[in-house]
Structures are given as C-alpha cells and as structure tokens.
C-alpha angles and dihedrals in degrees: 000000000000130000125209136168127257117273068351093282105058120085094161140023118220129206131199132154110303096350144080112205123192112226123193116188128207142147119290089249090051102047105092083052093051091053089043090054092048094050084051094051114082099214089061087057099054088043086058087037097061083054090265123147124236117188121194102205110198114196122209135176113243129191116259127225126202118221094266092058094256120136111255125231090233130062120221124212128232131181127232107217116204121174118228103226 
C-alpha cells in the first residue's frame, strides 16, 4: 500500500461556506518547506489561480502551565497557520 497527497500537496479537503480550501499538515519545523513545495507544483498554482485557498498547518509541541504558573507534565500542541498566496 502507498500513500500519496492529493494533486502531491493536499492531505485534507476543507469545506466552508462557499468555499473548498486545500490543507496540507505537517510538523512546525517543516512548515516554510511545505509552502515553498506547493508554490513549486503547478497544480497548486492553478488552484490559487482559479481564486482558491491552500493552508499549510504546522503542528508543534508547546509547553503547557497550570493555573498556578507551574510547568505541566504534559505539552500541548498548537498549529502555525500560514496561507499559500
């Protein structure tokens, strides 16, 4: 079995209303290359060119406080957006 992106830059499709926007995930040290990949891939350009949306969502583990200010044991994770233009 292989896996393999969408048009080789979209994991998910997103729907909103009136709208369908690509997402591609990958992890918060990886992102810039990400963006830099779909603005090479031609598919991705006529996408953006027909006034579509592509996000790139890099995830990243963050360290966690308790209320009282305290680290917590556990980390939470948090995404870094950026738009493809």
């Amino acid at each position: 079995m292989r896996r393999q992106d969408l048009f080789g830059f979209v994991d998910i499709i997103a729907f909103q209303e009136g709208e369908v926007i690509f997402v591609q995930a990958t992890s918060g040290s990886n992102t810039s290359a990400r963006v830099h990949k779909i603005e090479a891939n031609k598919h991705a350009q006529r996408w953006l060119e027909c006034g579509n949306r592509i996000l790139v969502i890099g995830w990243r583990q963050m360290v966690a406080y308790n209320k009282d200010g305290q680290k917590a044991k556990r980390k939470k994770w948090e995404p870094k957006i950026v738009e493809v233009i």
